[in-house]
Wavefront OBJ file of the C-alpha trace (Angstrom):
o trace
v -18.215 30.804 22.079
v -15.665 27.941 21.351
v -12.197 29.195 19.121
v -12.578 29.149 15.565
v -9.895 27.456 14.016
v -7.618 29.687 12.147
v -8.410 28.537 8.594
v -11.701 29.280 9.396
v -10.955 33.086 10.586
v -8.235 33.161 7.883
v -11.258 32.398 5.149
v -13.666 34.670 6.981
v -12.062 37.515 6.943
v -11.008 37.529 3.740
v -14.259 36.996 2.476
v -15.364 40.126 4.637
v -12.650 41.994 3.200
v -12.557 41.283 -0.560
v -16.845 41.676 -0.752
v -16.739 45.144 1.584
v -13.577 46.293 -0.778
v -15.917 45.571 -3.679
v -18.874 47.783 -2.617
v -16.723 50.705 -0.983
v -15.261 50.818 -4.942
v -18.767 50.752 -6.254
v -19.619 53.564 -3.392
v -17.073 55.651 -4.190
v -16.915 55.842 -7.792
v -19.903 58.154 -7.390
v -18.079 60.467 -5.373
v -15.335 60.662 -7.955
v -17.831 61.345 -10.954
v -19.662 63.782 -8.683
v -16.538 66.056 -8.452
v -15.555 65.734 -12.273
v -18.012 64.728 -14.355
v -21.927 64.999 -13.413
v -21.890 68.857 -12.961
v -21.511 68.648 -16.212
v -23.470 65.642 -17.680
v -26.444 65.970 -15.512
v -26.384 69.620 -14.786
v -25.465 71.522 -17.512
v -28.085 74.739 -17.653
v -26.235 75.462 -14.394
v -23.727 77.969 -13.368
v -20.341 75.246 -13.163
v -19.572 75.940 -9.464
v -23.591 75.504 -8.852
v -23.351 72.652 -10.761
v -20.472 71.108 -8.380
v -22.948 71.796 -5.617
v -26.116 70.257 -6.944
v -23.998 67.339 -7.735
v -22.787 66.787 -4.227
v -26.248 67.499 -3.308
v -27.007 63.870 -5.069
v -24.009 62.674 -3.628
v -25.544 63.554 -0.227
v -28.672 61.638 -1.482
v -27.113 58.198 -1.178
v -25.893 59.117 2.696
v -29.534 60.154 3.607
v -30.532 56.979 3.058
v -27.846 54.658 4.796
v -30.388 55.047 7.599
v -32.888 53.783 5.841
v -30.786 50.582 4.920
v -29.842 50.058 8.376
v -33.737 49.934 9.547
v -34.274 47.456 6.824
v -30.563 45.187 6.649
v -30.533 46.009 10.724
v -33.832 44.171 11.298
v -33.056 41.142 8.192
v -30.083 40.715 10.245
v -31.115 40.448 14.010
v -33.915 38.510 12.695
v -32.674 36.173 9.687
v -29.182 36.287 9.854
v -26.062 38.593 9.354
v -25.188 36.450 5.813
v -28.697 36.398 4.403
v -28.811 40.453 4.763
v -25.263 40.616 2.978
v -26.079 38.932 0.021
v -29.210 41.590 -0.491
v -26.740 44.362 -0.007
v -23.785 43.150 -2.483
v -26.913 42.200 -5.339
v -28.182 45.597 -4.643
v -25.005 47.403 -5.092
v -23.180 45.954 -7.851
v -26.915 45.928 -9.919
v -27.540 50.058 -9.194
v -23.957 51.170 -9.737
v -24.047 49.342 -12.996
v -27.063 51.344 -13.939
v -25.337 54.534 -13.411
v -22.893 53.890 -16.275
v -25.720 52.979 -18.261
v -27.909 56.049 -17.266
v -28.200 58.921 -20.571
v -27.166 62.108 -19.608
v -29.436 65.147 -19.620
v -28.673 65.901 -23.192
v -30.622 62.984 -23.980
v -33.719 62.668 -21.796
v -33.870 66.186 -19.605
v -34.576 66.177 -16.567
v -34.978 62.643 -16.130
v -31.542 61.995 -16.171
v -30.978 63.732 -13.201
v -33.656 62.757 -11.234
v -33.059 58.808 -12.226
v -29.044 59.504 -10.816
v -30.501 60.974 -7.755
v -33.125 57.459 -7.252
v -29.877 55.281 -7.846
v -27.595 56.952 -5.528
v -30.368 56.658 -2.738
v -30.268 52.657 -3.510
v -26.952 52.947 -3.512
v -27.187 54.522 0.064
v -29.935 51.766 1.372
v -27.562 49.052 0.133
v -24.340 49.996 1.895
v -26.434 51.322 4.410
v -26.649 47.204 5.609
v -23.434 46.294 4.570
v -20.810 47.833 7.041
v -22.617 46.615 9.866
v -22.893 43.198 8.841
v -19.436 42.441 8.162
v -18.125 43.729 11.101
v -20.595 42.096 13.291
v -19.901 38.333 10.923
v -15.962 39.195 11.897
v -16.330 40.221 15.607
v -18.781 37.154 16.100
v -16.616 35.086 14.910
v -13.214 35.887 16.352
v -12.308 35.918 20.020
v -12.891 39.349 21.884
v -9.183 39.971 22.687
v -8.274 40.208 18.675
v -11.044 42.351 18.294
v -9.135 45.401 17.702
v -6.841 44.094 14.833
v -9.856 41.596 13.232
v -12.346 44.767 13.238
v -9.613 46.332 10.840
v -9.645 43.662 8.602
v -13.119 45.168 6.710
v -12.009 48.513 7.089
v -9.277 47.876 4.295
v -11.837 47.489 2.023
v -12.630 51.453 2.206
v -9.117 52.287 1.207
v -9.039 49.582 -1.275
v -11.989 50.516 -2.713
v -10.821 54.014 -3.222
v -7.687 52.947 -4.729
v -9.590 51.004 -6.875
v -12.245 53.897 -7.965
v -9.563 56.173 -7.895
v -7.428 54.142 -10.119
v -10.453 53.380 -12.885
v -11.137 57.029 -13.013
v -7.063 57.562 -13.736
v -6.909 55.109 -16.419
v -10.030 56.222 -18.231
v -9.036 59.832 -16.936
v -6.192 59.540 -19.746
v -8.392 59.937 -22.511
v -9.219 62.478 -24.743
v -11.660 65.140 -22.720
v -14.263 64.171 -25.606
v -14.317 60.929 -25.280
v -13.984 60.923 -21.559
v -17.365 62.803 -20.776
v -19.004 61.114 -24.173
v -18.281 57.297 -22.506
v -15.161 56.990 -20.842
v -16.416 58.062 -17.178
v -18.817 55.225 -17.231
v -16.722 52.150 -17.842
v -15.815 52.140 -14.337
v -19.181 51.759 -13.418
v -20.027 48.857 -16.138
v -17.634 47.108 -14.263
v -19.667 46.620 -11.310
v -21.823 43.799 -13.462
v -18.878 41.100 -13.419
v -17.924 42.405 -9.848
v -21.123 41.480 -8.707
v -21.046 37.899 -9.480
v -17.616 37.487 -7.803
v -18.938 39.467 -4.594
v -22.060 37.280 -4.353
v -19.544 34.256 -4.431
v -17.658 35.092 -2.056
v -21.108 35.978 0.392
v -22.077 32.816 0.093
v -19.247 30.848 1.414
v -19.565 33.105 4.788
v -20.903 31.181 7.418
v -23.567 32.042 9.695
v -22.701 33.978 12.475
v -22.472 31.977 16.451
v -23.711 34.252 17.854
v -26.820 34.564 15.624
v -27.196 30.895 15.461
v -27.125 31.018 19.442
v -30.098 33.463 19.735
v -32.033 31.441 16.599
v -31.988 28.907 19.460
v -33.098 30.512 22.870
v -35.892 31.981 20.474
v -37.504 28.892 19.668
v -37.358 28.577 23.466
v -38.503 31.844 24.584
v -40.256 32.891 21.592
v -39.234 35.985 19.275
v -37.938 39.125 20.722
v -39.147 42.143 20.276
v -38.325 44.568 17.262
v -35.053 44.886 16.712
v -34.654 48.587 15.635
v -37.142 49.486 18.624
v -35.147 47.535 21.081
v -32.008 49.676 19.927
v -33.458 52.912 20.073
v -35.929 51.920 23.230
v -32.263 50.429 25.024
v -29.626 51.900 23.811
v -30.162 55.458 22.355
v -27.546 57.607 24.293
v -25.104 54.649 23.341
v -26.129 55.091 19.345
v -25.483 58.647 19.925
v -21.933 58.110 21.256
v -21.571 55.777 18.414
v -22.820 58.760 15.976
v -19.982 61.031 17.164
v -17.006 58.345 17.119
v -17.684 57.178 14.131
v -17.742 60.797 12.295
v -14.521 61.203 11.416
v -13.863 58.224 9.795
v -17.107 58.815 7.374
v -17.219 62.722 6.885
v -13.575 63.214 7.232
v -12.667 60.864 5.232
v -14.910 62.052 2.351
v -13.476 65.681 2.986
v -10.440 64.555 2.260
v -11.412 62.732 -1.011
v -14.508 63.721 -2.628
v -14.371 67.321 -1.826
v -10.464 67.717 -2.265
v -10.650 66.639 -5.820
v -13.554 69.174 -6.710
v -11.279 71.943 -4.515
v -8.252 70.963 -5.927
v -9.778 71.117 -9.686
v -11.275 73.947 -9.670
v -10.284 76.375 -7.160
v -6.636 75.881 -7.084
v -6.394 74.995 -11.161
v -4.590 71.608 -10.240
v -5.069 68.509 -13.206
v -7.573 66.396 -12.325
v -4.737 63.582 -12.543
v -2.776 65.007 -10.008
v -5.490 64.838 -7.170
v -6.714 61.473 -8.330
v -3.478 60.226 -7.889
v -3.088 62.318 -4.899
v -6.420 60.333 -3.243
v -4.969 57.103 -4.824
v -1.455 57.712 -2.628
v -3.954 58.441 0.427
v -5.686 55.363 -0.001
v -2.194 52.975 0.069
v -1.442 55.180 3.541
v -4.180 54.179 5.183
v -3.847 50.998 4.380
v -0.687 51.202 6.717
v -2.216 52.861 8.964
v -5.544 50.592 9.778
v -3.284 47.674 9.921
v -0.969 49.343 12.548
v -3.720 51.387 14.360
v -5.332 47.667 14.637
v -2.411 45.978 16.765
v -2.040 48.628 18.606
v -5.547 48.425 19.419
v -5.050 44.890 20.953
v -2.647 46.469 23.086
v -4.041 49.583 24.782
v -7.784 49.356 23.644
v -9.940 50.402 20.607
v -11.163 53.255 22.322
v -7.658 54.818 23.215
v -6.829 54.214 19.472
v -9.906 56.194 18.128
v -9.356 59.036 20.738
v -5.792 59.361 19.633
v -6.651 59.353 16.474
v -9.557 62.103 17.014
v -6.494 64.412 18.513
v -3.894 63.669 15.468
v -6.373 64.425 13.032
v -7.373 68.068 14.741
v -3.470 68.991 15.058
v -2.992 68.657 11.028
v -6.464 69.744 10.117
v -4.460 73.081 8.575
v -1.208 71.692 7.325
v -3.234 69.611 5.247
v -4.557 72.454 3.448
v -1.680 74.750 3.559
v -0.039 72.280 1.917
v -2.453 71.256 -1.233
v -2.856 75.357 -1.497
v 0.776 75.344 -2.617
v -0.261 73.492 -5.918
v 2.590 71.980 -5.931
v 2.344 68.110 -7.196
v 4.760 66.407 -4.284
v 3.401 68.699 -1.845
v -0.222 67.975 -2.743
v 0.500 64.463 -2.466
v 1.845 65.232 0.930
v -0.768 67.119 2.411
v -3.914 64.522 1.598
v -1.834 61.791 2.275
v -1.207 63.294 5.983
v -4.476 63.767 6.358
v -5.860 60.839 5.172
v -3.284 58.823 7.262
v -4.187 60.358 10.673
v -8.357 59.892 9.821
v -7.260 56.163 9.494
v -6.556 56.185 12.874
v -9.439 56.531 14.509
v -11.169 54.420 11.588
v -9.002 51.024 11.999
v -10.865 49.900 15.463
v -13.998 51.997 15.258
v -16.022 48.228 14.598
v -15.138 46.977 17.907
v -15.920 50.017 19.647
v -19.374 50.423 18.525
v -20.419 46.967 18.088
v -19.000 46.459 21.884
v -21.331 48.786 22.787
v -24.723 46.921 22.259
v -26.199 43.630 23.062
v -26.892 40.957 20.551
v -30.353 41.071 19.975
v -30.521 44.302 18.321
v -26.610 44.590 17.762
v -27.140 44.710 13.920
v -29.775 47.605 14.160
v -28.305 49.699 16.462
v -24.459 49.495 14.836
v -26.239 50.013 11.578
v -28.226 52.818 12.374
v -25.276 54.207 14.387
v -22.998 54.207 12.106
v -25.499 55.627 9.159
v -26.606 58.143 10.969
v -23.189 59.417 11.381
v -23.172 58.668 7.379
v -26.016 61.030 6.721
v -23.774 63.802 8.614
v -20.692 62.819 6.652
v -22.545 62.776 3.548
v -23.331 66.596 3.748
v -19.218 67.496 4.394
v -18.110 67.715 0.799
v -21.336 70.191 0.206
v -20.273 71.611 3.528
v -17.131 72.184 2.541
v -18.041 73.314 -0.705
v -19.882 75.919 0.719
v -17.452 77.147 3.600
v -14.906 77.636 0.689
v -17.105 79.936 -1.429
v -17.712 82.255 1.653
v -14.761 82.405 2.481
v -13.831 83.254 -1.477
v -11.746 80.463 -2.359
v -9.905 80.061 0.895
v -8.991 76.944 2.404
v -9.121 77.891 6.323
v -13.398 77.067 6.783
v -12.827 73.396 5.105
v -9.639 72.898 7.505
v -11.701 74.155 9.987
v -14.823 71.556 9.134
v -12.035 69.054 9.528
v -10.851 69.813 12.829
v -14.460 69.886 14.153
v -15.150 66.887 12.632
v -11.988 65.261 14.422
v -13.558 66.976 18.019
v -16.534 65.291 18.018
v -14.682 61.848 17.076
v -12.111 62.264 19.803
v -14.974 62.924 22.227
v -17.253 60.419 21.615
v -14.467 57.862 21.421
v -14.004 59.166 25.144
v -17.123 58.405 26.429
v -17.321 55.385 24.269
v -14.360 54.020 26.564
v -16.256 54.949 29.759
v -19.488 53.239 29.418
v -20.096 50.278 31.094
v -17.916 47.284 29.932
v -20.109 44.862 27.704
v -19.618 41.225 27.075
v -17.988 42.044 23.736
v -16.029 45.392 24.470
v -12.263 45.366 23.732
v -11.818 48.485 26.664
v -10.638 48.095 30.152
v -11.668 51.798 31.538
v -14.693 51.699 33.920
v -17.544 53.530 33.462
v -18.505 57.272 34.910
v -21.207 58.825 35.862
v -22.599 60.498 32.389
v -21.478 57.118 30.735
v -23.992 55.279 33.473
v -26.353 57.918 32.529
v -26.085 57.168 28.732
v -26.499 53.852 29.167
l 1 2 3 4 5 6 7 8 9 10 11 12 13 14 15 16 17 18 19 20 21 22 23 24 25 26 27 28 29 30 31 32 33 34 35 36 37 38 39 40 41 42 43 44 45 46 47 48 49 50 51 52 53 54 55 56 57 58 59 60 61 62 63 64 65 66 67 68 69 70 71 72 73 74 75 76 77 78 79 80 81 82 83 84 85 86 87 88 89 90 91 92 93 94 95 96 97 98 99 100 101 102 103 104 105 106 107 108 109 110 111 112 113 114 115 116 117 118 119 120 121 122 123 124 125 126 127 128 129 130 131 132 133 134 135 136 137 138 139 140 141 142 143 144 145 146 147 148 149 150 151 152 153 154 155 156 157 158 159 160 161 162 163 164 165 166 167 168 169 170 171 172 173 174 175 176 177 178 179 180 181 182 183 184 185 186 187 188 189 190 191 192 193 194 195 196 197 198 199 200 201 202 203 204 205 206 207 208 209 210 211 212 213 214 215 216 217 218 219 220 221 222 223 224 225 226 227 228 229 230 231 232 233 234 235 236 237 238 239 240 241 242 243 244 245 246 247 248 249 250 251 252 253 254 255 256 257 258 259 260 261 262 263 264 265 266 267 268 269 270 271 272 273 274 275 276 277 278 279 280 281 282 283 284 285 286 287 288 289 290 291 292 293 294 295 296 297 298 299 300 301 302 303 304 305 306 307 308 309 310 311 312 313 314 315 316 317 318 319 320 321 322 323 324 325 326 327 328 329 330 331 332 333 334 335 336 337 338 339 340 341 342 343 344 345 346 347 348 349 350 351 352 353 354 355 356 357 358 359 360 361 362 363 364 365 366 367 368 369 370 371 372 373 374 375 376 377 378 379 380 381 382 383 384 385 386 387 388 389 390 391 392 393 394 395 396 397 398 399 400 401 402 403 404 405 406 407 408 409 410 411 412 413 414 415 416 417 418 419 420 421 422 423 424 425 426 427 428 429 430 431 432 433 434 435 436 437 438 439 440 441 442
């Protein structure tokens, strides 16, 4: 593949960044409203802390089905192109989000209400079930293998970004009157999506066409089409996806441990204003900004792999702290405590694109990085009910979701080691040779 120039990449990538920043925000403002408002709205004959549950149950909903999108975006992609399946996954996003703030509560139409949240959030999950994999693989296929570390990073500031943003709508609208916050309030942030959407889908369309997609567009109409994608992938590659699964855990179900099920913790087991952990998630977010941009370079340098192991180990050494810290319910400290632990997730997060898409070859790359990574989704999706749950047995105490966290950050750190073992493809970033249960994998 020839060097892009630099306008070129410089364009790209922000394109990648901007459009994945805009559907991480629409993502994520369900996991706000899950911890503060849809107990209530949608699930009021309930017993509140039941309530909290059943709503994280929907949340989970949308994370079951990121498999479901990667079957569907994985094959659009390996077959018809990495932009084409984009712009399905930015329409789809921005049009079901907006529906959510334009769904009536259960006061109005029973138990349709939530049963029509719970369809939403799984086309929620299908959409961004596409999209992760298809920006990364757009940047990496674009942008020459030895940058792959810091350009993989790039789209990964759109998940802090999109936080801040979510975050930051639910703390403006979070300043009104309690009434008029659960009455209408909650869902301007989700009516926003509808303007977002037509901004997004500009920005998809001025992407160009993967190389690397346009290069096997022509050896198939010499060799005829290749077989299907998602069963190449699986047929191929599965101990591979599997490795995939377990590095790229952290930096989904961590991350929402340390968001989603923080706020509902922080709310109301520990008492703490619901302003206080937004903000708390919104200081988290500008960390690992920092972070992915650092963790990035340094990727460039010592390899992706190295960068997500490290980041595995970091992440099990504060797993506590981070607790003991927000258990104090004391504002700074708070701040403190999910800002550490949101900073050393971001670690292993920053290169995690270039070590799974490294991984697989390019005929089924977008399936099996898709269904890797939302596999490991549908896993991460269950860790705020997880949590949830490890708290009440543990009546109230902070020491099973601290230890959820630290398990989480194991099975990162390991499969970010064998990740850096396999056998070196055309498009890994590592430089360690492969052993023997790597060669086995394989």
């Amino acid at each position: 593949m020839s060097t892009p120039d630099l306008r070129d990449i410089r364009r790209l990538l922000t394109a990648a960044f901007t459009g994945t920043a805009l559907e991480w925000y629409d993502y994520f403002l369900y996991g706000t409203a899950a911890a503060l408002v849809f107990n209530r709205l949608f699930f009021p004959d309930l017993d509140p802390a039941v309530g909290t549950i059943a709503a994280f149950v929907t949340f989970a909903v949308g994370f079951v089905a990121r498999p479901v999108g990667a079957a569907v975006f994985g094959h659009i992609g390996d077959r018809y192109g990495r932009k084409f399946a984009l712009i399905i996954t930015v329409v789809m996003m921005g049009v079901t989000t907006g529906c959510i703030g334009l769904l009536p509560s259960y006061a109005t139409i029973g138990v349709w209400a939530p049963a029509l949240l719970a369809l939403l959030r799984f086309l929620q999950g299908i959409s961004v079930g596409g999209e992760w994999s298809g920006a990364m693989l757009l940047t990496l296929e674009h942008t020459p293998r030895e940058k792959h570390g810091s350009y993989s990073s790039i789209p990964q500031l759109g998940s802090p970004v999109g936080t801040l943003l979510s975050s930051g709508a639910f703390a403006l609208v979070g300043m009104l009157p309690d009434d008029a916050f659960y009455a209408w309030g909650w869902r301007l942030p989700f009516l926003v999506a509808f303007p977002l959407l037509g901004f997004a889908l500009y920005l998809r369309l001025r992407i160009e066409e993967s190389p690397v997609f346009r290069a096997m567009m022509e050896e198939a109409e010499r060799t005829g089409p290749a077989p299907v994608p998602l069963i190449e992938a699986f047929r191929r590659t599965w101990g591979r996806m599997l490795v995939g699964v377990a590095a790229a855990f952290l930096g989904v179900g961590g991350f929402f441990l340390l968001t989603t099920f923080i706020i509902s913790y922080g709310t109301a087991d520990l008492g703490i204003d619901k302003s206080v952990m937004l903000n708390a998630t919104a200081i988290g977010a500008v960390v690992e900004m920092a972070v992915i941009v650092v963790a990035g370079r340094a990727a460039d340098r010592i390899g992706s792999w190295k960068v997500c192991l490290i980041g595995g180990l970091v992440t099990i050494a504060v797993a506590f702290p981070v607790f003991w810290l927000v258990d104090t319910r004391q504002t700074g400290l708070v701040y403190l405590g999910v800002a550490l632990g949101i900073g050393a997730l971001s670690i292993p997060y920053a290169p995690i694109g270039a070590v799974v898409s490294g991984m697989f070859p390019e005929t089924c790359r977008y399936s099996a990085v898709a269904m890797s990574y939302n596999l490991s989704g549908v896993l991460g999706g269950f860790v705020p009910l997880a949590a949830t749950s490890l708290t009440g047995a543990a009546g109230g105490a902070s020491w099973g979701a601290a230890l959820l966290l630290a398990a989480i950050a194991a099975c990162t750190a390991g499969g970010a080691y064998a990740a850096g073992t396999l056998p070196r493809h055309p498009m890994d970033t590592t430089e360690a040779g492969p052993s023997d249960t790597a060669k086995a994998l394989a």
